[in-house]
C-alpha positions as CSV (number, residue, x, y, z in Angstrom):
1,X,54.2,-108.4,-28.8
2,X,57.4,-109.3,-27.5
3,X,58.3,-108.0,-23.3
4,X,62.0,-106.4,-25.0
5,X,59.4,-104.8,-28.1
6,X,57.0,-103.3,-25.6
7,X,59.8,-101.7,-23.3
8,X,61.4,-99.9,-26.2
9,X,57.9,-99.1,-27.4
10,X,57.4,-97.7,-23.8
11,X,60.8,-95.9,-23.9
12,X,59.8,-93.7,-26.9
13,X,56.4,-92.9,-25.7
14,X,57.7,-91.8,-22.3
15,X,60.4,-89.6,-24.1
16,X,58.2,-88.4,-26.1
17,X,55.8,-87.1,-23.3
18,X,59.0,-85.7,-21.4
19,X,60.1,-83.6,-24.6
20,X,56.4,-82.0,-24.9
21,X,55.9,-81.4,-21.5
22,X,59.6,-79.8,-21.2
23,X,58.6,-77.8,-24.4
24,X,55.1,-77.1,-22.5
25,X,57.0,-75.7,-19.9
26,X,59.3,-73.7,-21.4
27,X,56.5,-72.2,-23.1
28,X,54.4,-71.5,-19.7
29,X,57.6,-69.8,-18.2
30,X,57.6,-67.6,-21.4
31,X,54.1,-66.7,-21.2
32,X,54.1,-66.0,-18.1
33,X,56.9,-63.6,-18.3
34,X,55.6,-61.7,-21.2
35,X,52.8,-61.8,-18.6
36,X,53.9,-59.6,-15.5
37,X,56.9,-57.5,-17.1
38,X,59.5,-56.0,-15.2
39,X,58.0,-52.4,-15.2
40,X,59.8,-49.5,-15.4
41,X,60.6,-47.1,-13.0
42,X,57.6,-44.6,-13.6
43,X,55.4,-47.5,-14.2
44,X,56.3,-49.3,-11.0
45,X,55.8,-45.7,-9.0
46,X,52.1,-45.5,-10.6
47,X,51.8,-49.2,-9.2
48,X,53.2,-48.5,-5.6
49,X,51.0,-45.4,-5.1
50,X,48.1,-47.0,-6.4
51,X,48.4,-49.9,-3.8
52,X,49.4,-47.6,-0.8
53,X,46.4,-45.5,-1.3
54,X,44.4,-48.5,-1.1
55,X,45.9,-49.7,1.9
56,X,45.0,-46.5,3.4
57,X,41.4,-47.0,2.0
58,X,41.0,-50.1,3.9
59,X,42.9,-48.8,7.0
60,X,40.5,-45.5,7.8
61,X,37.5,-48.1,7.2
62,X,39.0,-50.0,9.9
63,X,39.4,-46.6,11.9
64,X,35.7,-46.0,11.3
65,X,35.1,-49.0,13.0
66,X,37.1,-47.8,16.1
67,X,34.0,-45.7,17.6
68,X,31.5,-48.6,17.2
69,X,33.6,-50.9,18.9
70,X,34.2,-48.6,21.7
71,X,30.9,-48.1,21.9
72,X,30.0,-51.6,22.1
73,X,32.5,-52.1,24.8
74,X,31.0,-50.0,26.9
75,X,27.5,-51.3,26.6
76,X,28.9,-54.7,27.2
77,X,30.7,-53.9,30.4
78,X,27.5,-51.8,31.7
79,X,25.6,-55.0,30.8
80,X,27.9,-57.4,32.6
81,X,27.7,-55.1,35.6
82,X,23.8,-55.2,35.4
83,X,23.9,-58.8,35.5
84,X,26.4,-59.2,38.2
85,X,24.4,-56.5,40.7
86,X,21.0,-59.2,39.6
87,X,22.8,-62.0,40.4
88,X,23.8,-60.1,44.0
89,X,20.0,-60.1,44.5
90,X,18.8,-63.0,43.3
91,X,21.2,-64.5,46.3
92,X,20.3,-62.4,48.6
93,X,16.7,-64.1,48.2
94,X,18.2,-67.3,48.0
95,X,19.3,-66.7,51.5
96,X,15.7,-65.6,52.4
97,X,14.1,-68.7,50.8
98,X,16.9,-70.9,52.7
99,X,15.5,-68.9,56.4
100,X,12.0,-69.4,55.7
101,X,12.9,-73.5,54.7
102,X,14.7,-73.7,57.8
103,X,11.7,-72.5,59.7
104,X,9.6,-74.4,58.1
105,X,11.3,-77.5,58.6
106,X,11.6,-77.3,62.2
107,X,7.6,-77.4,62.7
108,X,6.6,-79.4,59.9
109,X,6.6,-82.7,61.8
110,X,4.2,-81.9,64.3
111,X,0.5,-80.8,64.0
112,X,-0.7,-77.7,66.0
113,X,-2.0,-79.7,69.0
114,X,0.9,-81.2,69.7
115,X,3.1,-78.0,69.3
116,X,0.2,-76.4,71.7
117,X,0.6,-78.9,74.4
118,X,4.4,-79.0,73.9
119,X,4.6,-75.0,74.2
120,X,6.2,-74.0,77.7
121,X,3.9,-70.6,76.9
122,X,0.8,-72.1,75.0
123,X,-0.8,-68.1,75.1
124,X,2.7,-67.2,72.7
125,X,2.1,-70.0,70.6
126,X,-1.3,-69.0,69.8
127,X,-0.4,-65.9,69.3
128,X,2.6,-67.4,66.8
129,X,-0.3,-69.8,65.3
130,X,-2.5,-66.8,64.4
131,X,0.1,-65.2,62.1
132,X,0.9,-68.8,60.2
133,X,-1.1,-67.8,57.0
134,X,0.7,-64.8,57.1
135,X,3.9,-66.4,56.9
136,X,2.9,-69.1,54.4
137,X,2.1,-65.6,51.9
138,X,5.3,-64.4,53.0
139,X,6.7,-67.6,51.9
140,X,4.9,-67.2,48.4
141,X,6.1,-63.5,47.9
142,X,9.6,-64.5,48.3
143,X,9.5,-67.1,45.9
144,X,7.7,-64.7,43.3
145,X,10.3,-62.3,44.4
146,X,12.9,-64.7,43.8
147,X,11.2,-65.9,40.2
148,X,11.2,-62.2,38.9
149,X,15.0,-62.0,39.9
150,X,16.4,-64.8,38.3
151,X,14.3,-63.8,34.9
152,X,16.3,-60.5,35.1
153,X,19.5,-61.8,35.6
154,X,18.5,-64.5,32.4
155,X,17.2,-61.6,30.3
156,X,20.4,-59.3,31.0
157,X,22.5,-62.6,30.2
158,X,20.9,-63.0,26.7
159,X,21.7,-59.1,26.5
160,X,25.3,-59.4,27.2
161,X,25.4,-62.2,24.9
162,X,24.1,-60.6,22.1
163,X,26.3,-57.4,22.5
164,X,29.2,-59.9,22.9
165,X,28.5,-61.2,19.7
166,X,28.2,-57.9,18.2
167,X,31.2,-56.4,19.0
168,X,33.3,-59.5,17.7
169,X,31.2,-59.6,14.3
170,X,32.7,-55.9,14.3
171,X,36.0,-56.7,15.8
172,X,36.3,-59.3,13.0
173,X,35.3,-56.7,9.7
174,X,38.1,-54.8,11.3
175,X,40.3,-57.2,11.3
176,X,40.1,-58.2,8.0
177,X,40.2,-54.4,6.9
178,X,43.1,-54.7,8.5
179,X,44.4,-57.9,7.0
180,X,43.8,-55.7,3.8
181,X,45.5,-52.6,4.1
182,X,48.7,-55.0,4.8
183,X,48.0,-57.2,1.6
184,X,48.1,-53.9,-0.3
185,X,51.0,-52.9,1.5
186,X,52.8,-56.1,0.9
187,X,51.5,-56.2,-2.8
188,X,53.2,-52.6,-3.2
189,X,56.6,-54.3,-1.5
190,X,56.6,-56.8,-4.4
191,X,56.3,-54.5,-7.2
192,X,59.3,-52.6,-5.7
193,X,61.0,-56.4,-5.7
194,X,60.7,-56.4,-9.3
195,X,63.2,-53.0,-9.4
196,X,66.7,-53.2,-9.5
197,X,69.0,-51.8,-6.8
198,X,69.7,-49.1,-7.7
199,X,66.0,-48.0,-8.8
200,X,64.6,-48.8,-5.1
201,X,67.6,-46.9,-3.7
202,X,66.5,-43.6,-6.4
203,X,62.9,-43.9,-5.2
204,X,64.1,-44.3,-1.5
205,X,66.3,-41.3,-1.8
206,X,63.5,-39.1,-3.2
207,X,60.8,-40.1,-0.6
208,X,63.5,-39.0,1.9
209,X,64.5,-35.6,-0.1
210,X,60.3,-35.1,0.5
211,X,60.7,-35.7,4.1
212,X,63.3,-33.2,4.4
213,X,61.9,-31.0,2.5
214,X,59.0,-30.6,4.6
215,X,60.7,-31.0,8.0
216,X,62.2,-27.6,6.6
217,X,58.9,-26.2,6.2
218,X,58.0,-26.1,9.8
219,X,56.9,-23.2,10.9
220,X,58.8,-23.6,14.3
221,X,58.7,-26.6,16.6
222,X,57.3,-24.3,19.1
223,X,54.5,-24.2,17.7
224,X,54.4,-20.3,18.0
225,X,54.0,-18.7,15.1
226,X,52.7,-19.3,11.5
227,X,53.7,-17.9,7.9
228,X,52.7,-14.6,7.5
229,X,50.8,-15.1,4.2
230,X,48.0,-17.7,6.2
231,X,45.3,-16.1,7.6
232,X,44.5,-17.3,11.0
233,X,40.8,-17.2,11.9
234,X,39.8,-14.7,14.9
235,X,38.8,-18.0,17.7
236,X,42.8,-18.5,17.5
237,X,42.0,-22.5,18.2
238,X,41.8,-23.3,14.0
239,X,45.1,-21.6,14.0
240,X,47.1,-23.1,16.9
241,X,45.5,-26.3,15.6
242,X,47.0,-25.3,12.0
243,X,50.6,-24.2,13.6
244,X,50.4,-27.7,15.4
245,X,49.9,-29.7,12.0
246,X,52.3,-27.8,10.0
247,X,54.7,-28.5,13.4
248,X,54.4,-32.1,12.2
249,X,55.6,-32.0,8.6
250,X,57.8,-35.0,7.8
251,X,56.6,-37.0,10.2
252,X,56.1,-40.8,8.7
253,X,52.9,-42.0,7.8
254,X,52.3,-45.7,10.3
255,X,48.6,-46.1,10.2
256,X,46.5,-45.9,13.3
257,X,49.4,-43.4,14.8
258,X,48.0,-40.6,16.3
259,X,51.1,-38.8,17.3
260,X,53.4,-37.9,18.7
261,X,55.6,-38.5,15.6
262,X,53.8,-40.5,13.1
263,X,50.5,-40.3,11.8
264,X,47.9,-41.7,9.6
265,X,45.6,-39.0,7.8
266,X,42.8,-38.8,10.7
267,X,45.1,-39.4,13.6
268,X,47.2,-35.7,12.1
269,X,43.9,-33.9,12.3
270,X,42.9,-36.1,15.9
271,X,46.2,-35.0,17.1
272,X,46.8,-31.2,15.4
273,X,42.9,-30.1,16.8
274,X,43.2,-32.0,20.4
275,X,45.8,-29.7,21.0
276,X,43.7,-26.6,20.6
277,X,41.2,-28.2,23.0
278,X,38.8,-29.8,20.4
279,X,37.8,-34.0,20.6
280,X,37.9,-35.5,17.2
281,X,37.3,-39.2,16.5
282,X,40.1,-41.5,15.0
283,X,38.2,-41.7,11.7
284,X,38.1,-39.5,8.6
285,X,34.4,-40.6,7.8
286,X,33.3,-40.0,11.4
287,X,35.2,-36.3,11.4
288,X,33.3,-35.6,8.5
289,X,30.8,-35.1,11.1
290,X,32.5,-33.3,14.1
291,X,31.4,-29.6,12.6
292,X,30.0,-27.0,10.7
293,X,29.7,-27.9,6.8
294,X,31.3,-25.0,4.8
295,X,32.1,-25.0,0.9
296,X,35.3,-25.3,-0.9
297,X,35.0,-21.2,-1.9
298,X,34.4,-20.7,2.2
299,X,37.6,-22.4,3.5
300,X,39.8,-21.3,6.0
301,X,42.6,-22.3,7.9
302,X,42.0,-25.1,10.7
303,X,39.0,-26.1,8.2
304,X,39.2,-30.1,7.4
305,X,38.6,-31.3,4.0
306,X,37.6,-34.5,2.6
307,X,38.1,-36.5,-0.4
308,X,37.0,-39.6,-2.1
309,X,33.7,-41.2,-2.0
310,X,33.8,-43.1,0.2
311,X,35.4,-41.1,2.4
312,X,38.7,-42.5,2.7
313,X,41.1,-39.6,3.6
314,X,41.1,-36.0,5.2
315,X,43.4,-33.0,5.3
316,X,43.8,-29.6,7.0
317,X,43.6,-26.4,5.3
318,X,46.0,-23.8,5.7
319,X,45.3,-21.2,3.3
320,X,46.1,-19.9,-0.5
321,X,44.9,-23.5,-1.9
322,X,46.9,-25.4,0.2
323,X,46.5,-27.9,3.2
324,X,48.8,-30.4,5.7
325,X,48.1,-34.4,5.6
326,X,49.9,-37.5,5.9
327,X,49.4,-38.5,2.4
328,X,49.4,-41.9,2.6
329,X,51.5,-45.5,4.0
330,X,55.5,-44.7,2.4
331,X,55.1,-41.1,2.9
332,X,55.8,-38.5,4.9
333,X,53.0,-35.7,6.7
334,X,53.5,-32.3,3.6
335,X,51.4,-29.7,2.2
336,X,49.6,-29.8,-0.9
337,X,47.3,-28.1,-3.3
338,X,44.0,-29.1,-2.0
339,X,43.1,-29.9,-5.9
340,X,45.6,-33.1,-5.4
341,X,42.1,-35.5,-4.8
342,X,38.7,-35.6,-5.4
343,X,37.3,-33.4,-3.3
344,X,34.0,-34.7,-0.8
345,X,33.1,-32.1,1.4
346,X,34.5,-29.8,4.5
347,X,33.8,-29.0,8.1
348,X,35.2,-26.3,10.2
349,X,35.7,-27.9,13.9
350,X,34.9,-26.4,17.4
């Protein structure tokens, strides 16, 4: 074949392939449109919600991990101060070892006839001579002495060690629970992408209508009286805790906050009940634990209830059905019928 017939040969081939692959990708950018639609407005709210309430899924795991890490903290600095108080002791017998060496040293090169006849005193030396077994076993207890120290300070090491690497194992889950709330979060941002302007701005302008809504629900930001159809329990501290929660309504949802103007679903309930005196953990799985179980029939105000299985979110309840949470991230601290989630259990605090 002829170099000017294989170049035009060529040619065709090569245009060829360019015309299917441009047809190939015309056909994958039409695919994958039909793919992932522009959804509408309701559609992209179902979306949104769904990915916000798993961010806040992943984020009270992450607060669950808040006590063991605390926890481990601690154990590691007692450990570290263990091994630092050993290590004060084993010197201290260093310095022993280093006395008895130095006394040793200074006779060594003599035998005992010639220190006798060397002796201004020879009855003293004598004396001195009678007590050197005793001194060679004192020699021999303060290297035992020593042996047993330095083993601590090793074992106490290896303890520290093995807590260290425990608490960043943990440190590292909760990171990535972390890492995942945020994914979600930044998932929900790109379904909001896919709205128009003037569909963000709509669902914008009714998140803040909620927000308002509930600021105007306050009770008073005093923090002094509640709505006279809530029954406040006898003890009083359910219902200042109540009047501080409610207090709170349409403050932002930012998780981990804990006050005192955004919250995260346990941080509320941390922050409403420390004000009437009672500790509560950062966690909605670990408050699950902080008190007396009651049913759903047995509520009353102050009374935490829980929902999901896992545990993944907790609100207060305030009476006639309803209860104050921050919902979840893109939303606002409300009330709401406590039939909104699947309902877990409940605890009554204090």
């Amino acid at each position: 074949m002829s170099t000017g017939r294989f170049n035009r040969t060529r040619g065709i081939a090569l245009a060829a392939i360019t015309s299917t692959a441009v047809v190939a990708g015309v056909l994958f950018i039409q695919s994958g449109a039909g793919a992932d639609p522009k959804p509408t407005l309701e559609e992209a709210k179902k979306q949104v919600a769904a990915l916000q309430h798993k961010s806040e899924e992943a984020g009270e795991a992450a607060n669950d991990l808040r006590g063991e890490i605390t926890a481990s903290q601690a154990r590691l600095k007692a450990l570290q101060a263990a091994v630092n108080k050993q290590q004060a002791q084993v010197d201290k017998v260093k310095r022993q070892i280093g006395s008895l060496a130095v006394a040793g040293y200074q006779t060594s090169g003599m035998s005992t006839t010639a220190q006798l006849l060397l002796s201004q005193n020879p009855d003293q030396f004598l004396s001195q001579a009678s007590t050197a077994q005793a001194f060679a076993g004192q020699q021999t207890s303060v290297l035992r002495k020593f042996q047993d120290a330095q083993g601590k300070v090793t074992d106490l090491q290896a303890s520290a060690q093995s807590e260290l690497a425990s608490l960043q194992a943990v440190q590292a889950q909760q990171s990535k629970l972390i890492a995942e709330a945020k994914g979600n979060l930044d998932a929900a941002q790109k379904v909001l992408g896919k709205l128009s302007d003037a569909e963000r701005a709509r669902i914008q302008a009714e998140n803040d209508a909620e927000a308002e809504k509930a600021r105007k629900e306050r009770p008073s930001r005093d923090g002094d009286r509640m709505d006279d159809d809530m029954p406040v329990p006898a003890n009083g501290r359910a219902g200042q805790a109540v009047a501080v929660a409610m207090n709170q309504l349409g403050d932002p949802y930012v998780w981990g906050a804990e006050g005192p103007s955004s919250f995260d679903c346990s941080g509320l309930m941390l922050y409403a009940w420390g004000k009437a005196g009672v500790s509560l953990p950062h966690s909605s799985k670990a408050q699950a634990n902080e008190g007396r179980r009651v049913s759903k029939s047995q509520l009353m105000p102050g009374d935490l209830i829980f929902y999901y299985q896992p545990i993944s979110h907790v609100g207060m309840y305030i009476g006639n059905g309803r209860m104050v949470h921050a919902p979840r991230p893109g939303k606002s601290v409300e009330t709401s019928s406590i039939d909104t989630m699947p309902f877990n259990s409940a605890i009554r605090p204090g």
